[in-house]
N, C-alpha and C positions, 0 to 999 in steps of 0.2 A: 148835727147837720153834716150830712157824708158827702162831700163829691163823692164819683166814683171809680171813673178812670186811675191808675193809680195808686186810687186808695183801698177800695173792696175787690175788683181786679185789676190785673195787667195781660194785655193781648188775649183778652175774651177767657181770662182764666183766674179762677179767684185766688186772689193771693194767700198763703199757708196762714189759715188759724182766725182768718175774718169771720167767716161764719160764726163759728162759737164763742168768737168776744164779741160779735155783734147782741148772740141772744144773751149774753152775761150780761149787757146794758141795757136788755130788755127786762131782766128779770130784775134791777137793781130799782124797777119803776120808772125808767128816763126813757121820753118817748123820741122814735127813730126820724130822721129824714133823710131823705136818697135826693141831692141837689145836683141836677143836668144842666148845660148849659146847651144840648144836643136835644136842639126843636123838632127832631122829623121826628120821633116815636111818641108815642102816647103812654102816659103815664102805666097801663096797664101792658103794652108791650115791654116798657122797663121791667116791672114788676116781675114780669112771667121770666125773663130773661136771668132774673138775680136769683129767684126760686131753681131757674135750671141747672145753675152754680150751687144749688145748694145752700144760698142767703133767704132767708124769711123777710118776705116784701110784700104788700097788696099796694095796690094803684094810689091808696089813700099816702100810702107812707112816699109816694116819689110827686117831686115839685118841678117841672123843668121852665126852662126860660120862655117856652110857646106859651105857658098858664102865664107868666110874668107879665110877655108882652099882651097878651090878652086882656090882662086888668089895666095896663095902663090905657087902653084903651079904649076900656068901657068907664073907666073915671074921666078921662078926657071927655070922649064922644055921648057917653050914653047907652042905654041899652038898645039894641034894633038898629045900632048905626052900620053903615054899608062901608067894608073896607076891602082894598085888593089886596090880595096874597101872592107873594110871593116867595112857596116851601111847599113841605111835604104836610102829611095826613097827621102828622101831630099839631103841627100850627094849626090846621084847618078846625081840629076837634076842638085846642083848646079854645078857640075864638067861639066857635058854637056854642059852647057851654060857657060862655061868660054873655050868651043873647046877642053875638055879633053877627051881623050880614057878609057875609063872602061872596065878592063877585068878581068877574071877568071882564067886566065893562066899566073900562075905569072913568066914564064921563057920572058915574051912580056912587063913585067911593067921596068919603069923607078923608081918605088917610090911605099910606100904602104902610106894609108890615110884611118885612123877610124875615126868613128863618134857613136854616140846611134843608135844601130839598135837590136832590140829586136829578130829577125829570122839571126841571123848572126851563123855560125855552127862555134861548136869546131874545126875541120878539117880545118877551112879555118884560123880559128887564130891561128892554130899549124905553117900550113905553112907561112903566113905572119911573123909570130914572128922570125921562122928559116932563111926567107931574111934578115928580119933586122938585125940579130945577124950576118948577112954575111956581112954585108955592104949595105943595100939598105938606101937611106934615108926613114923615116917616118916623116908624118903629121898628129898631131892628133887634129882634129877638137876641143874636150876642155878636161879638166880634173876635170871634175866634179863629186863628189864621188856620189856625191846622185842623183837620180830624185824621186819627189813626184809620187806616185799613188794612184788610190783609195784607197787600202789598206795599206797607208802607204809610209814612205820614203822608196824606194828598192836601192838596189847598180848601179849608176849609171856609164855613158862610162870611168871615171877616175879609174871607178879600173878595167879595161883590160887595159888601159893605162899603169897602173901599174905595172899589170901583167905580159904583155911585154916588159915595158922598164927592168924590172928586169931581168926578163930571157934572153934579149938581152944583156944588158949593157948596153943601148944604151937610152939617155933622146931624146923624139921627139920634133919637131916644132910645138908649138902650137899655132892655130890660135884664141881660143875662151878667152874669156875674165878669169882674168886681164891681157893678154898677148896683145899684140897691134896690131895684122894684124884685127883681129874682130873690134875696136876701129878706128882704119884709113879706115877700108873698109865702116864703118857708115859714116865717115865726106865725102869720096869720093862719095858715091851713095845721098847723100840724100842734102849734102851739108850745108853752115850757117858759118858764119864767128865767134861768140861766141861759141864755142858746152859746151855742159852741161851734164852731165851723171846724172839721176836721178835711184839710189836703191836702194835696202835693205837689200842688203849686202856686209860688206865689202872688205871682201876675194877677189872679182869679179868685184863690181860694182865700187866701191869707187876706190883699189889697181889699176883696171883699168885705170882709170882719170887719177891719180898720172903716170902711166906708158906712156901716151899720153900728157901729159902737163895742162891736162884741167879739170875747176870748177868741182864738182859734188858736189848733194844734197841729203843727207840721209835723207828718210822717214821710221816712225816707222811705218809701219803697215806690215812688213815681219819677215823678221831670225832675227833681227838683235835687242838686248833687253837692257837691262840697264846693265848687267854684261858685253857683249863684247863689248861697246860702252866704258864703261871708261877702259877697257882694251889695245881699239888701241893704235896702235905704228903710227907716224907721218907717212909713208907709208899708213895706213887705215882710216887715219883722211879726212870727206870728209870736202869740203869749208864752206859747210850750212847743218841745220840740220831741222828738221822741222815733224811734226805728221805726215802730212798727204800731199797730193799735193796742197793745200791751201798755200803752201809754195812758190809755184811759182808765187804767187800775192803779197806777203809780203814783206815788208823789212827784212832784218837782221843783228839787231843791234850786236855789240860786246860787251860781259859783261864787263863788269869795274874789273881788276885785281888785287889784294891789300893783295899780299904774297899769301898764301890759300883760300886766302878766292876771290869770285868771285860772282856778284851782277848784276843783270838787272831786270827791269819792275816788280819790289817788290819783285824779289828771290833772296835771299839770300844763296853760296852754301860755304861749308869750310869744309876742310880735318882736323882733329886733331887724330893721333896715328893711322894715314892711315885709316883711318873711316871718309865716307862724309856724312857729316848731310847738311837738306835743310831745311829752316825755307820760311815764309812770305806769299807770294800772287800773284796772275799774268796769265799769259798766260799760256797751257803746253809748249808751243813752248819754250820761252822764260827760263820753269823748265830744258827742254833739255839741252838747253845752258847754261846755269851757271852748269849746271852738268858735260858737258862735260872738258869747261874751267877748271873749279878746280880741277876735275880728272886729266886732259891728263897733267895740271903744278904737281902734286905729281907723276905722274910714273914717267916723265921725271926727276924730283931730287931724288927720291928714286928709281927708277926702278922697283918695285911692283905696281901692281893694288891695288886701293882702296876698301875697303869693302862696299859694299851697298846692305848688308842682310837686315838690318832696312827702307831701302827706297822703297816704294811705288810710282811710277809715276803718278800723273795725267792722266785722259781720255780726251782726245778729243774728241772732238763730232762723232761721226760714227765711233770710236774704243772701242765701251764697249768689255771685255771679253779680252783687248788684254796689253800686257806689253811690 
């Protein structure tokens, strides 16, 4: 289960050597999923977008959080039940094809449900927000503060989320990840008896696994740096850690434990006066881990992050420029 941001590109471009380890998981018989939390497109305009980069995708292989909130709201309401929208042409589709009604008229809706839609009018989120504060239920497809654009991170669908659960009172159902309808709507459509959540970041991708019961693999080539990685709280800690997706062909051994201090494949990693120093030689993968291990044992007895101003990470092969 792939996020994508981050994980297969960064800034609309695929990150060096995804493609070809994607198809080496295809050929090993492990079936793919492409997990969005990004409700305006439709499953098939992902698809066509990851083909453009060069990744092998069809519509079947991408699950986003518009398909999410759409089931939770045909297991709620039913099939043919009438609900207002508001987002873009992904939410719309996925609601369709789970037999929901879309409407403009919200004295006909059973339920309101957002998503990212960049042409959504102030007038129609006055009125949605004034049902919900009535009592209607809402569904918010994710609560994502940010989305990337060309120019930049802009404010993303979590802060109308925001905006209206405050001025309602009211916290909505969320379907998109780390909340679990996104997460069980992947194992449902796409299927696999092990599931794995591969991302890079933890707030979402990782906090997700934990919230569904299952593995996931933190790769550094996204949000996710050396300050918020010895930061996590056992909620954000994912199973495996790894540079790059090269990770999904490797072992991963556990560092050897011995008070603060934590050792594997010649790194050496130890906390003294909450400051992590790393000494020796080895894999980065491997710097990863003992980094994390000696970190996440000193927050959990002292309760503070560890300082790693003085630490430099190793590069990985096809990550220059990245921390």
């Amino acid at each position: 289960m792939f996020d994508l941001d981050g994980v297969v590109y960064v800034s609309g471009r695929a990150i060096d050597g995804v493609a070809e380890r994607l198809d080496r998981v295809r050929e090993a018989g492990v079936h793919l999923a492409f997990v969005t939390n990004n409700a305006s497109r439709t499953p098939e305009k992902v698809a066509a977008n990851l083909n453009k980069l060069g990744v092998s995708a069809t519509a079947d292989d991408v699950v986003t959080s518009a398909q999410a909130a759409a089931r939770v709201l045909r297991d709620r309401f039913g099939d043919g039940a009438t609900v207002m929208l508001l987002g873009g042409a992904g939410l719309e589709s996925a609601l369709a094809a789970e037999g929901l009604v879309v409407t403009a008229q919200p004295d006909d809706a059973v339920a309101v449900v957002s998503g990212y839609g960049p042409d959504v009018l102030w007038k129609d989120i006055m009125r949605a927000a004034t049902l919900i504060r009535d009592g209607m239920p809402y569904v918010a497809s994710n609560t994502d503060l940010t989305i990337p654009t060309d120019y930049g991170l802009a404010p993303g669908h979590g802060v109308l989320v925001r905006t209206i659960s405050e001025f309602a009172g009211v916290e909505p159902i969320v379907a998109g990840k780390p909340a679990r309808p996104l997460m069980d709507e992947t194992i449902r459509r796409v299927g696999g008896d092990r599931p794995l959540m591969v991302g890079d970041r933890l707030d979402t991708d990782i906090e997700g696994a934990h919230e569904v019961g299952i593995d996931s693999l933190l790769v550094m080539t996204g949000v996710t740096h050396l300050a918020e990685l010895v930061s996590a709280t056992p909620d954000l800690r994912p199973t495996y850690i790894s540079p790059d997706l090269e990770g999904l062909f490797e072992a991963h051994p556990v560092p050897e434990q011995d008070g603060s201090r934590a050792s594997l494949g010649g790194w050496h990693a130890e906390v003294r006066d909450q400051t992590l120093t790393v000494d020796g030689s080895g894999s980065p993968a491997d710097w990863w881990r003992v980094v994390a291990s000696a970190s996440w044992s000193a927050l959990d007895t002292s309760g503070s992050a560890v300082d790693v101003s003085g630490l430099e990470p190793p590069v990985a092969a096809g990550q220059a420029g990245r921390r």
